[in-house]
C-alpha positions as semicolon CSV with decimal commas, in nm:
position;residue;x (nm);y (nm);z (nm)
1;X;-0,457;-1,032;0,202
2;X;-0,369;-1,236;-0,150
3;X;-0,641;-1,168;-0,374
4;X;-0,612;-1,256;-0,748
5;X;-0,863;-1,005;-0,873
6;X;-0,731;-0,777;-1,169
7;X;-0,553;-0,430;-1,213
8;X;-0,895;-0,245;-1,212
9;X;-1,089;-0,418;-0,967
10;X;-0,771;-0,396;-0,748
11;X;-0,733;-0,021;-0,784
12;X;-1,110;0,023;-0,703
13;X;-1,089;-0,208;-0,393
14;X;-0,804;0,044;-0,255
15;X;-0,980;0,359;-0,353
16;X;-1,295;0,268;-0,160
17;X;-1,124;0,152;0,139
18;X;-0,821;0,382;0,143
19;X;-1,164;0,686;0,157
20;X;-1,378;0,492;0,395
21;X;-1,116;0,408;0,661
22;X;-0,880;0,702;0,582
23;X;-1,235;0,909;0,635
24;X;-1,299;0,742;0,987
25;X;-0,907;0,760;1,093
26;X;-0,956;1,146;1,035
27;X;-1,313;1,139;1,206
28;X;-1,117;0,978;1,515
29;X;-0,857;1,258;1,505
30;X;-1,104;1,531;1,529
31;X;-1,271;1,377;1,805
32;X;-0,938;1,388;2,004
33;X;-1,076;1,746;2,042
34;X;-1,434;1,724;2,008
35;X;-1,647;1,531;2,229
36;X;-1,684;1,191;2,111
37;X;-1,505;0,855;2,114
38;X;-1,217;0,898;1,935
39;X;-1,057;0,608;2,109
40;X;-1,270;0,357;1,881
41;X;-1,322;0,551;1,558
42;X;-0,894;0,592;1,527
43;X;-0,852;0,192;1,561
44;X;-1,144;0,155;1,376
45;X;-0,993;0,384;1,040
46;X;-0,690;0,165;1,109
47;X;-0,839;-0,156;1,066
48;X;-1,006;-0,048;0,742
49;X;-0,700;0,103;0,636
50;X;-0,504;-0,230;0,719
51;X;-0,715;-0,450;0,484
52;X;-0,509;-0,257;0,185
53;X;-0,216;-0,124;0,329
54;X;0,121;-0,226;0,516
55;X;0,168;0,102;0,697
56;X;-0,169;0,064;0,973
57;X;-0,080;-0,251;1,035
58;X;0,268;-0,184;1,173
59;X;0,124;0,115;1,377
60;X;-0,073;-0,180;1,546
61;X;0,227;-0,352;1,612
62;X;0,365;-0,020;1,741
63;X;0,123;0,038;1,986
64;X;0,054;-0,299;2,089
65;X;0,414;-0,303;2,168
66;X;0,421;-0,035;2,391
67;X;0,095;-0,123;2,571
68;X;0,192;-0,468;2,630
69;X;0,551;-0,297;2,799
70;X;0,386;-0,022;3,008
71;X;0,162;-0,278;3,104
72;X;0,448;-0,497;3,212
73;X;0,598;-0,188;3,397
74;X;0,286;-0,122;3,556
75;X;0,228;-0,491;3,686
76;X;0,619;-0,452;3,803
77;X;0,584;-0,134;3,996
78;X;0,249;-0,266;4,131
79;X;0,435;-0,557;4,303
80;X;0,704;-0,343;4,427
81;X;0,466;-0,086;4,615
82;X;0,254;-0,359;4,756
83;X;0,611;-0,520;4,910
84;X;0,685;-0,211;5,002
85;X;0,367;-0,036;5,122
């Protein structure tokens, strides 16, 4: 995101939103093992975290990746044991 606000402003900007999503990525970690939905509070810390920093947005890409491959496998092997079932 290409912003031309100043040094401060900046710095603020990524304070606030490196402890609001970095809060709600860690919220979504602890509910891996407490009961909640951690499965929308971890993407969710992401995409706060990704309006400020490079690293969340390539674990999108990461993920995304792999989902879009085991989904590809999945589709494959689906085929294959309905030909073969």
């Amino acid at each position: 995101m290409a912003t031309t606000q100043s040094g401060p402003i900046r710095l603020i900007r990524k304070l606030i939103i490196g402890i609001i999503g970095g809060g709600i990525l860690f919220l979504g970690i602890a509910l891996i093992f407490l009961p909640g939905p951690a499965f929308v509070f971890i993407p969710l810390g992401l995409g706060i975290l990704s309006l400020e920093f490079e690293w969340p947005r390539r674990v999108f890409q990461w993920v995304r990746s792999r989902l879009l491959r085991q989904r590809r496998q999945d589709e494959h092997n689906n085929t294959f044991s309905k030909d073969n079932g």
